[in-house]
C-alpha positions in Angstrom: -7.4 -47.0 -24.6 -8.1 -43.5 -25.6 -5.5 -40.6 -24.4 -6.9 -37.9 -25.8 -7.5 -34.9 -23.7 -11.2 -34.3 -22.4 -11.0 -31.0 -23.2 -9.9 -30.3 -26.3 -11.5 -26.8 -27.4 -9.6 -23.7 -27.8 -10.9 -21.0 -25.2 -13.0 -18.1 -26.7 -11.4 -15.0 -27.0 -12.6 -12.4 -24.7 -15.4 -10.2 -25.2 -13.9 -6.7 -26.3 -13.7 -4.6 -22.8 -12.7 -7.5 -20.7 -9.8 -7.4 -18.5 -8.2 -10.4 -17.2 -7.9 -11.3 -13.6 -4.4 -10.6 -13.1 -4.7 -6.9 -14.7 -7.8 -6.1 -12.9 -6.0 -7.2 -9.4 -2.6 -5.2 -10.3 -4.7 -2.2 -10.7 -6.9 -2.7 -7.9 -7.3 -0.1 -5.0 -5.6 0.1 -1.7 -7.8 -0.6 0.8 -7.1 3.1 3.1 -7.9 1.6 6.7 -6.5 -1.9 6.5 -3.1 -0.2 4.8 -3.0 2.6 7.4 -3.5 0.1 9.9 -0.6 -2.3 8.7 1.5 0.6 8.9 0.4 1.9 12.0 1.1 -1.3 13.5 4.6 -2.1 11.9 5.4 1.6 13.0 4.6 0.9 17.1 6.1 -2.1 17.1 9.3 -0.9 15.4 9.0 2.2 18.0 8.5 -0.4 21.6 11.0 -2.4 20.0 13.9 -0.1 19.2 13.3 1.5 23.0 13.4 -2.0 24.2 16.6 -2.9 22.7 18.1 0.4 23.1 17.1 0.1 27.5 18.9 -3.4 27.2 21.9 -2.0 25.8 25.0 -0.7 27.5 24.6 3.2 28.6 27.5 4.0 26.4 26.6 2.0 23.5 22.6 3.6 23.7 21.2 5.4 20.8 20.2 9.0 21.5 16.0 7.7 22.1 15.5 10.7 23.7 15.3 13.1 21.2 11.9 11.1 20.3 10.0 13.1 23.1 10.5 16.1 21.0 8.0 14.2 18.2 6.1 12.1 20.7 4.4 13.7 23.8 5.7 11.8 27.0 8.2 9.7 25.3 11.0 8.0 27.7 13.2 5.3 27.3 11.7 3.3 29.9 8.9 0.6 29.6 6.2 2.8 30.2 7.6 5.4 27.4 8.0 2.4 25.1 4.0 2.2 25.2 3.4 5.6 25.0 5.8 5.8 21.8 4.3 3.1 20.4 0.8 4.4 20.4 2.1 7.7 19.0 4.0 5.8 16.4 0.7 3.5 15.7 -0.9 6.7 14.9 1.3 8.3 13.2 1.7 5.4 11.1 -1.8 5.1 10.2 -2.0 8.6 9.1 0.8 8.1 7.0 -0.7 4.9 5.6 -4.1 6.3 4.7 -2.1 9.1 3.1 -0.3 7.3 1.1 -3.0 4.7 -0.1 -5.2 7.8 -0.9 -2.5 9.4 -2.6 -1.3 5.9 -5.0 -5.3 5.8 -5.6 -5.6 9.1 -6.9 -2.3 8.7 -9.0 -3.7 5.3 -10.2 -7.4 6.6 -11.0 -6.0 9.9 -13.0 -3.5 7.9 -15.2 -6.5 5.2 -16.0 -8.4 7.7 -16.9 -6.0 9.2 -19.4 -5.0 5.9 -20.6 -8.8 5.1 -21.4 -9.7 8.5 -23.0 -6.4 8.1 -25.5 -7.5 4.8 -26.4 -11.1 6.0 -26.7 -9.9 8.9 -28.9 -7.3 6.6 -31.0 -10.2 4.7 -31.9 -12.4 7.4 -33.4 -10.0 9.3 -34.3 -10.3 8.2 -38.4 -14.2 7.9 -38.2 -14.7 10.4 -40.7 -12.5 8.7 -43.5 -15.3 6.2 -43.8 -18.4 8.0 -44.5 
């Protein structure tokens, strides 16, 4: 009976300019609307669910909800001003998402950038020794 493993050869290297998997999806982009979206949904239900809580609570033992109407136009603490502040929140949420996706894009594309053009330049750099 032979044991030996079917596949015995040693993989290839890679070809020079190939990134694995793993590196290529650690430096991928955030997707803008599906991250401001994910926000923007935590963010209202966090909002209807605090004011939720907070109407089921004892009036002394309330936190001070009210003070969200300054932010959020038509805010109450009441069921209906739960759904209002959640749609606020939903958008505020997104807006701050898509911000901050953009914003971790930008800061990821600049430093790849940099990081590529010093590796570009460390490789030339000593071209001239050899002619």
């Amino acid at each position: 009976m032979n044991t030996a493993p079917l596949n015995t050869a040693t993989p290839s290297p890679a070809p020079p300019g190939h990134l694995p998997r793993e590196l290529l999806l650690a430096f991928a982009p955030l997707h803008k609307s599906a991250f401001g979206a994910a926000i923007g949904c935590v963010a209202g239900l966090l909002v209807f669910g605090v004011t939720a809580v907070t109407m089921l609570q004892p009036a002394p033992r309330r936190i001070p909800l009210e003070l969200l109407a300054v932010y959020f136009r038509g805010y109450s603490v009441t069921w209906t001003g739960a759904l209002i502040g959640a749609g606020w929140a939903a958008m505020a949420g997104f807006v701050f998402g898509w911000f901050v996706a953009f914003c971790r894009n930008l800061v990821l594309a600049i430093s790849l950038f940099v990081i590529r053009t010093r590796a570009q330049l460390a490789e030339t750099r000593d071209f001239l020794d050899h002619i």
